[in-house]
C-alpha beads as a LAMMPS data file, in Angstrom:
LAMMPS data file: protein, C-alpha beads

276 atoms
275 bonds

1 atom types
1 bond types

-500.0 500.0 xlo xhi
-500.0 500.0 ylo yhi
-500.0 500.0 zlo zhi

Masses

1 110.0

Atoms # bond

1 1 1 -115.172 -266.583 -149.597
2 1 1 -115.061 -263.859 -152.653
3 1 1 -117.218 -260.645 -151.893
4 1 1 -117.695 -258.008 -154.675
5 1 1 -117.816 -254.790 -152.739
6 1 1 -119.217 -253.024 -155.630
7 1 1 -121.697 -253.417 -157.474
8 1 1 -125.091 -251.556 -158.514
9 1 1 -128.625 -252.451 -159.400
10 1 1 -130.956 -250.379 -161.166
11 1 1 -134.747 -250.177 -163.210
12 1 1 -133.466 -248.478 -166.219
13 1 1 -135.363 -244.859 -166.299
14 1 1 -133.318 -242.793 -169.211
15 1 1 -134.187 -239.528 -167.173
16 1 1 -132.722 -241.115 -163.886
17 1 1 -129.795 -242.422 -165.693
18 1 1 -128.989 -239.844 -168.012
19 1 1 -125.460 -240.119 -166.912
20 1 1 -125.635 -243.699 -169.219
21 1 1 -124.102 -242.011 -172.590
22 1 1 -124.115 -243.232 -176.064
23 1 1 -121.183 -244.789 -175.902
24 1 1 -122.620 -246.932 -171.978
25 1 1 -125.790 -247.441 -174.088
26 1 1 -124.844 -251.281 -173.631
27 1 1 -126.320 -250.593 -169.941
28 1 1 -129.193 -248.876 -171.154
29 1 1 -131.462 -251.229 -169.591
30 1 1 -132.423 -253.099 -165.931
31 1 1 -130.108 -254.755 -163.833
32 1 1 -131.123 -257.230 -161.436
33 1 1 -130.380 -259.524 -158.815
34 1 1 -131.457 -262.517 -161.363
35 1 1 -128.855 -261.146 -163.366
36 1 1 -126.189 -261.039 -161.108
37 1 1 -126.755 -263.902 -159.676
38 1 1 -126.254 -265.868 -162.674
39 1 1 -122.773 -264.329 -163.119
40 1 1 -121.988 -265.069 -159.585
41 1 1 -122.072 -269.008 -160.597
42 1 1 -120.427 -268.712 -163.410
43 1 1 -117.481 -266.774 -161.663
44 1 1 -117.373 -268.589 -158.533
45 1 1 -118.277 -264.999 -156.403
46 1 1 -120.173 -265.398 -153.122
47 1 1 -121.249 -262.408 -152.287
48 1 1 -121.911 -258.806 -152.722
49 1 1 -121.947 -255.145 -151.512
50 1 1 -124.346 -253.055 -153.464
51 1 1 -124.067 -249.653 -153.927
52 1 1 -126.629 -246.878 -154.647
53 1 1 -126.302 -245.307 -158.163
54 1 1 -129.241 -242.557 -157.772
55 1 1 -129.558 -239.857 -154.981
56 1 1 -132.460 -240.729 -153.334
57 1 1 -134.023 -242.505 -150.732
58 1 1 -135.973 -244.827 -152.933
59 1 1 -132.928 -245.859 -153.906
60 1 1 -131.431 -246.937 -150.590
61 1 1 -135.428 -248.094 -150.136
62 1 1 -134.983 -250.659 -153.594
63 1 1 -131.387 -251.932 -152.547
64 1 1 -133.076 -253.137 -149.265
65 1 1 -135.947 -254.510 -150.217
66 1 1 -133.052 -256.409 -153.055
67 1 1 -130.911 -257.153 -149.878
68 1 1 -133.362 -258.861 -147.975
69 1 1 -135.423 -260.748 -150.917
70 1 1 -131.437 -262.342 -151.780
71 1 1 -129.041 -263.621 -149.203
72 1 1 -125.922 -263.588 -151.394
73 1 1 -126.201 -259.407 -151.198
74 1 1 -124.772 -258.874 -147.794
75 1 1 -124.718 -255.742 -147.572
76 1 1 -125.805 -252.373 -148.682
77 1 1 -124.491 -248.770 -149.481
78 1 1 -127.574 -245.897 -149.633
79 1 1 -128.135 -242.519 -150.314
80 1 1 -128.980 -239.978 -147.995
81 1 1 -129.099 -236.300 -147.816
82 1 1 -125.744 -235.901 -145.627
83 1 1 -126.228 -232.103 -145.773
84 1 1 -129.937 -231.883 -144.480
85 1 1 -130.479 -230.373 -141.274
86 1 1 -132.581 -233.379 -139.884
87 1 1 -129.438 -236.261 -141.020
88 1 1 -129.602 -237.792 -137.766
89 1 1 -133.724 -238.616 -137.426
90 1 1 -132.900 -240.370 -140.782
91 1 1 -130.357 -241.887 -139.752
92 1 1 -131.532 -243.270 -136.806
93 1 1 -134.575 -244.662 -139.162
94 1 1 -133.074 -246.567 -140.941
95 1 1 -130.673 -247.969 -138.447
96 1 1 -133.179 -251.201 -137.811
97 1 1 -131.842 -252.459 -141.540
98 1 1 -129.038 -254.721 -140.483
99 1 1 -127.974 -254.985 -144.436
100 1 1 -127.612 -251.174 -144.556
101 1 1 -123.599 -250.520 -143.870
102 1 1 -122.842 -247.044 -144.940
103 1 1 -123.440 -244.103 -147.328
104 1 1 -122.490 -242.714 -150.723
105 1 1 -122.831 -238.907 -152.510
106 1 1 -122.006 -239.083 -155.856
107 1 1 -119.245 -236.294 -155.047
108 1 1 -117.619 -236.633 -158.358
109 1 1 -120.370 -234.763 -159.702
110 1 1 -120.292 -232.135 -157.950
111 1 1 -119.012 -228.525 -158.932
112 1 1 -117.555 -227.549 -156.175
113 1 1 -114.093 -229.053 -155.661
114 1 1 -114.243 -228.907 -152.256
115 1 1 -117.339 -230.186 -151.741
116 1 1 -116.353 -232.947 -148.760
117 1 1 -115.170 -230.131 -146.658
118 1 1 -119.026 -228.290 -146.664
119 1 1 -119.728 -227.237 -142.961
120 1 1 -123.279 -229.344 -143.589
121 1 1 -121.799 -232.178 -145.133
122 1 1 -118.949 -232.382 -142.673
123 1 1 -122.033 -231.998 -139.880
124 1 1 -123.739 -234.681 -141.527
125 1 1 -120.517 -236.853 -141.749
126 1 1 -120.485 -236.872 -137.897
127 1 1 -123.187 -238.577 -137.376
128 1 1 -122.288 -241.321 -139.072
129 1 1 -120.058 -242.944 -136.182
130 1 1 -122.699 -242.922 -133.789
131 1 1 -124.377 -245.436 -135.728
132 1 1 -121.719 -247.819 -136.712
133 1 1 -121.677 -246.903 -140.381
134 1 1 -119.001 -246.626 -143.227
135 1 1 -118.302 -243.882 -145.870
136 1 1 -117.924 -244.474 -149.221
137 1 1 -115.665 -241.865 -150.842
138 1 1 -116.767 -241.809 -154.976
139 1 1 -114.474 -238.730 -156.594
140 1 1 -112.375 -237.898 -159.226
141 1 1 -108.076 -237.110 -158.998
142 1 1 -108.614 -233.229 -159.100
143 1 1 -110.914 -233.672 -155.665
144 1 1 -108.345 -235.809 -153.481
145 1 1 -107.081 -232.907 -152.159
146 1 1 -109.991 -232.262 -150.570
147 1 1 -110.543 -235.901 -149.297
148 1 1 -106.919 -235.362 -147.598
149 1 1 -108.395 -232.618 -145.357
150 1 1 -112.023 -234.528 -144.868
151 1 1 -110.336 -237.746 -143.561
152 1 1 -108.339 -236.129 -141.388
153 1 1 -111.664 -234.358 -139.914
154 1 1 -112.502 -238.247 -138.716
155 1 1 -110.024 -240.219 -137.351
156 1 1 -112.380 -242.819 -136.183
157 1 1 -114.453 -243.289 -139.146
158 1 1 -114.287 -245.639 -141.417
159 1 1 -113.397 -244.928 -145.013
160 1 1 -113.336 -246.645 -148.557
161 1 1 -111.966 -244.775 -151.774
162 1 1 -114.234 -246.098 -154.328
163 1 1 -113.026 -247.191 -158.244
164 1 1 -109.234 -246.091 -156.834
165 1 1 -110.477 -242.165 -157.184
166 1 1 -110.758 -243.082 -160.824
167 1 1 -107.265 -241.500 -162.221
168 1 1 -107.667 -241.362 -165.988
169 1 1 -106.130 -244.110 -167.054
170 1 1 -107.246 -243.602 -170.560
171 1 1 -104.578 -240.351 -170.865
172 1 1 -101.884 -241.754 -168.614
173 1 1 -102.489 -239.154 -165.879
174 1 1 -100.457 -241.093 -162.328
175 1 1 -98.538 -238.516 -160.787
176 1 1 -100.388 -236.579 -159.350
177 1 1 -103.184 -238.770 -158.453
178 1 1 -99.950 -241.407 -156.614
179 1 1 -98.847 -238.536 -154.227
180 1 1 -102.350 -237.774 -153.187
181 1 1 -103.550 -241.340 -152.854
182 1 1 -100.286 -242.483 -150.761
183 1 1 -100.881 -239.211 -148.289
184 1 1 -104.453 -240.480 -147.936
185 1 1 -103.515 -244.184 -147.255
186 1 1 -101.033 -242.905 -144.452
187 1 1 -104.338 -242.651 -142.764
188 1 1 -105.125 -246.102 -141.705
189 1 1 -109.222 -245.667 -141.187
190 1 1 -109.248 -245.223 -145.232
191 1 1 -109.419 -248.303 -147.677
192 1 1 -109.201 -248.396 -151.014
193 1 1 -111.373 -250.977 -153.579
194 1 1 -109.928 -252.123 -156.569
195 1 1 -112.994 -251.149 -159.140
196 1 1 -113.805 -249.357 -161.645
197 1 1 -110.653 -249.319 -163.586
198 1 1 -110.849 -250.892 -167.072
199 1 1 -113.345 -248.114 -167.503
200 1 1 -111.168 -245.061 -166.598
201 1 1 -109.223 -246.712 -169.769
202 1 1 -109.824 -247.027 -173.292
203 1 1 -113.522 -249.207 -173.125
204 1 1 -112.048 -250.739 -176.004
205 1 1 -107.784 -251.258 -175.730
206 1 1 -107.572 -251.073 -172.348
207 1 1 -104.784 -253.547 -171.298
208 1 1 -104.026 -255.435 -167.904
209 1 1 -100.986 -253.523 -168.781
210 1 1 -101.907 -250.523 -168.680
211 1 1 -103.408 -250.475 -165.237
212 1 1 -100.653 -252.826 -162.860
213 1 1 -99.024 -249.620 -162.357
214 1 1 -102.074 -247.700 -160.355
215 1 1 -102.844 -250.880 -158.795
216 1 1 -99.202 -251.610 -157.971
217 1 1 -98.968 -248.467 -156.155
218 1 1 -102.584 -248.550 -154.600
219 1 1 -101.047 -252.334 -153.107
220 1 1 -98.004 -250.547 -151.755
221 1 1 -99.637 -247.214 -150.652
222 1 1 -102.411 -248.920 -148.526
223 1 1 -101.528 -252.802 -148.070
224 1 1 -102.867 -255.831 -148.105
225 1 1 -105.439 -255.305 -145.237
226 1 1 -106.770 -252.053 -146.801
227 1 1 -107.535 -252.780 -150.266
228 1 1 -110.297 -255.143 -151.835
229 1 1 -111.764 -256.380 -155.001
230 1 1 -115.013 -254.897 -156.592
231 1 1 -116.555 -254.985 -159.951
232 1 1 -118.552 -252.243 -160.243
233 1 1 -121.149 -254.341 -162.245
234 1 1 -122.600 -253.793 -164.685
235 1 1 -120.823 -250.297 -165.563
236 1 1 -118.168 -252.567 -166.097
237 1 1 -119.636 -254.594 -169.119
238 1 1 -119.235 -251.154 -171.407
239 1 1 -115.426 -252.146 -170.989
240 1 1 -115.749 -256.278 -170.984
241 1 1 -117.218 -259.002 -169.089
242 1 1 -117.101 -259.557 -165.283
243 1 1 -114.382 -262.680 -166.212
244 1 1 -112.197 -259.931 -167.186
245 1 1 -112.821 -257.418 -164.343
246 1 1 -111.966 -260.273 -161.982
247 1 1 -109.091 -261.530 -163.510
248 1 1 -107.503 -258.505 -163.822
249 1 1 -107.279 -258.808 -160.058
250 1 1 -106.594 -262.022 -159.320
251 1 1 -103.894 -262.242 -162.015
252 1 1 -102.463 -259.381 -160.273
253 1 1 -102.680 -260.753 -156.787
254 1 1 -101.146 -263.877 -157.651
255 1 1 -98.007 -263.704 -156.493
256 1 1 -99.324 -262.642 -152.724
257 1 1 -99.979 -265.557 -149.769
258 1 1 -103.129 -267.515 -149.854
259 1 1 -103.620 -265.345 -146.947
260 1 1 -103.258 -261.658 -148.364
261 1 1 -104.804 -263.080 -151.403
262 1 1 -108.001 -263.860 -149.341
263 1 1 -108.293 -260.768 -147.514
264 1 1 -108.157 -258.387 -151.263
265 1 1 -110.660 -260.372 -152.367
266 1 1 -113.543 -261.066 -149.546
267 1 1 -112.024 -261.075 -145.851
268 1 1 -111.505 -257.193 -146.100
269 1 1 -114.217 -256.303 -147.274
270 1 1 -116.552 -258.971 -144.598
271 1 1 -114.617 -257.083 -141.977
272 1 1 -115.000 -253.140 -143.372
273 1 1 -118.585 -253.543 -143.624
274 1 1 -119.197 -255.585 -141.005
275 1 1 -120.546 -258.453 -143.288
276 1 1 -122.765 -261.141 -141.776

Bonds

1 1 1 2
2 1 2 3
3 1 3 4
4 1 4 5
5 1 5 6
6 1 6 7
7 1 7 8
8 1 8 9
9 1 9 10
10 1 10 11
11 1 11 12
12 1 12 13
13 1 13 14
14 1 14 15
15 1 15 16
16 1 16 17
17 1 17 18
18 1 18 19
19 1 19 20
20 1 20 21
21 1 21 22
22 1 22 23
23 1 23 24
24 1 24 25
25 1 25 26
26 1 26 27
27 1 27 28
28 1 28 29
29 1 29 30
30 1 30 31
31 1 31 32
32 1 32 33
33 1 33 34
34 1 34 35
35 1 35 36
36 1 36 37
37 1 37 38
38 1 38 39
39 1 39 40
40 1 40 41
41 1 41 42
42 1 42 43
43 1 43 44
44 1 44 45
45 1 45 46
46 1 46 47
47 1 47 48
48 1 48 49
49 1 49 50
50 1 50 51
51 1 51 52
52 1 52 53
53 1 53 54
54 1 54 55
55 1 55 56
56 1 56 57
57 1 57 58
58 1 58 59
59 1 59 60
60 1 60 61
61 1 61 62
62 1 62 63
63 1 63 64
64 1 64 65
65 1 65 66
66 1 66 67
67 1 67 68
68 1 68 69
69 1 69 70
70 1 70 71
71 1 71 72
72 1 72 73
73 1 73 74
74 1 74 75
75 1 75 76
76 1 76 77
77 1 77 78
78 1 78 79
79 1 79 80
80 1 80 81
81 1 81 82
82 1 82 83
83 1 83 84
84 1 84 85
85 1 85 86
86 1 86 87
87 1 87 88
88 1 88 89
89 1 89 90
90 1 90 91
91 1 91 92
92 1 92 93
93 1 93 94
94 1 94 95
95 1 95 96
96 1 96 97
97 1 97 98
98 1 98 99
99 1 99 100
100 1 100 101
101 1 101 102
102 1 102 103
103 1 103 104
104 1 104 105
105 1 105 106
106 1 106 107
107 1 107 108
108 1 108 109
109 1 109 110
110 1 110 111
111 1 111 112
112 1 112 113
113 1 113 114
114 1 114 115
115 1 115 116
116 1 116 117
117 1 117 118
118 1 118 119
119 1 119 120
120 1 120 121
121 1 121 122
122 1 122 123
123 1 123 124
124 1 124 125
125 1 125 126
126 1 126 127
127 1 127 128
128 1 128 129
129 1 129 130
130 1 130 131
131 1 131 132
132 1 132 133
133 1 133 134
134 1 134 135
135 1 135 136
136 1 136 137
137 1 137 138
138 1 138 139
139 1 139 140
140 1 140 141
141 1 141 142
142 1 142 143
143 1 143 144
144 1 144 145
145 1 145 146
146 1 146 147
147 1 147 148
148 1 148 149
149 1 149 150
150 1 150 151
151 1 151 152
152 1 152 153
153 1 153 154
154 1 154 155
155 1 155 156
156 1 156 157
157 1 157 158
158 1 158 159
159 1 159 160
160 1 160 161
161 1 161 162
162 1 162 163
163 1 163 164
164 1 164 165
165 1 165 166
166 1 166 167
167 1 167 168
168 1 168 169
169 1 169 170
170 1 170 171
171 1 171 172
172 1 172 173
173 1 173 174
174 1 174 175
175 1 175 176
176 1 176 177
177 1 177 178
178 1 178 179
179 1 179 180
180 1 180 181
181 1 181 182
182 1 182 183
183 1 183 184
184 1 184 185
185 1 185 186
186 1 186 187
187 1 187 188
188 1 188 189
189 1 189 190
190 1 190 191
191 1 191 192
192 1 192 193
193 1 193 194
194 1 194 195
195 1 195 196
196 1 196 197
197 1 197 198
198 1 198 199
199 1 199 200
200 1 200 201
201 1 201 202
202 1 202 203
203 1 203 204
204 1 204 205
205 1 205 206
206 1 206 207
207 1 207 208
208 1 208 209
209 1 209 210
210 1 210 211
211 1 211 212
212 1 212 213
213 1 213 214
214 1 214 215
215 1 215 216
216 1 216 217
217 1 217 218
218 1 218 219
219 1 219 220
220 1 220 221
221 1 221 222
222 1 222 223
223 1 223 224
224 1 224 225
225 1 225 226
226 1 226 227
227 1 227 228
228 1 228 229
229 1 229 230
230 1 230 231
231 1 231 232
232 1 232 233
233 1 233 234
234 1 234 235
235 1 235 236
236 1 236 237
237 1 237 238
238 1 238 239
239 1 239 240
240 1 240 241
241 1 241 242
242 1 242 243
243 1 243 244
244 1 244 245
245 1 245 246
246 1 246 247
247 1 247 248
248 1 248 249
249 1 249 250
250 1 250 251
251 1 251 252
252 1 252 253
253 1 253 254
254 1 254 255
255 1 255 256
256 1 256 257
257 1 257 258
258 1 258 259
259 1 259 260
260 1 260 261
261 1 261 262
262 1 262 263
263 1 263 264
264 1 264 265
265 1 265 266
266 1 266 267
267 1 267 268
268 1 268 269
269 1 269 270
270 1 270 271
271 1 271 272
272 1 272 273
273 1 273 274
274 1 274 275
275 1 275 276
């Protein structure tokens, strides 16, 4: 079974998506499970995680209501407002949706490096255990230093690195983002998904090439159990087509076990989020 365990949906609002620039304007428009769906069968994918894309909870609201209208998204990654005093009532609300598997900030657009390691978003955090849910980690290279010190604050809790902390592939940056990323995998509760990559390169020269290195060390850093394949549909299409995104993967993975080659690109991702 192939699961994507990342990909978005959205009603195309140009105030709500402002962060769509001139040069995205390709996904200036909606995105739907029709859509998908269609690219699915083409590209022999099962399956999906979606992932919220806005900070609100209409969005976690609209990637429900998606969820449960269309059985090949299996799961579901909201928005909430991890830092608001009342977390936990919400929480608990919502913990009826059985598609509903975790929680995202968009903490790569945040100011404040250190975001993660707020006393109210660390509070917030907490809760999440209690009711069975997963963390999606979404940041940029100069904020793993901070992720460091916020996994260690939950051994327990389940974590996935989202888009490989997006190094900037595009200027050849890997140093610094390798010794961060292999201190973080030492921590076994933390994944890592293998997204949002050809788009941390050039949109338009990237090259398989160019990114087998961050992979390759991603693969050695966290292992074959820890690591699995996602899209990140339809950002993706600004850079090239879904084919591409998961070839780039399975070309990559090809020299691995049928096993190991199962578990990057479905099994680990049906057992993080507790797929059904």
């Amino acid at each position: 079974m192939i699961i994507d365990s990342h990909q978005h949906f959205w009603k195309y609002e140009s105030e709500k998506h402002s962060w769509i620039n001139d040069e995205m304007a390709v996904i200036r428009r909606d995105f739907l499970p029709a859509d998908l769906k269609k690219v699915y069968e083409e590209n022999g994918v099962d399956g999906c995680v979606t992932v919220q894309a806005d900070q609100t909870l209409t969005e976690t609201d609209f990637l429900l209501k998606l969820s449960n209208e269309n059985d090949f998204i299996k799961g579901v990654v909201g928005w909430a407002d991890l830092r608001s005093p009342d977390i936990d009532s919400v929480l608990e609300k919502y913990y009826s949706e059985k598609k509903l598997k975790g929680w995202r900030h968009v903490v790569q657009g945040e100011a404040d490096h250190n975001f993660l390691m707020r006393p109210d978003f660390l509070r917030g955090i907490s809760y999440l255990e209690k009711y069975g849910y997963v963390y999606d980690i979404l940041i940029f290279p100069h904020q793993l230093g901070a992720t460091l010190e916020f996994v260690k604050q939950f051994p327990h809790l389940k974590f996935v690195i989202d888009h490989i902390a997006k190094p900037y592939i595009k200027d050849g940056f890997f140093e610094g983002w390798a010794v961060m990323m292999k201190e973080i995998a030492e921590h076994e509760n933390v994944y890592c998904k293998l997204s949002g990559m050809i788009t941390e390169a050039d949109y338009s020269t990237w090259t398989p090439q160019q990114i087998v290195p961050y992979m390759d060390w991603v693969l050695k850093a966290f292992g074959t159990e820890r690591i699995m394949y996602g899209s990140d549909w339809p950002v993706c299409l600004v850079a090239g087509n879904y084919g591409q995104v998961k070839k780039l993967v399975t070309d990559f993975i090809g020299t691995l076990s049928d096993g190991e080659q199962k578990a990057i690109m479905g099994e680990n991702a049906v057992d993080f989020y507790n797929l059904k």
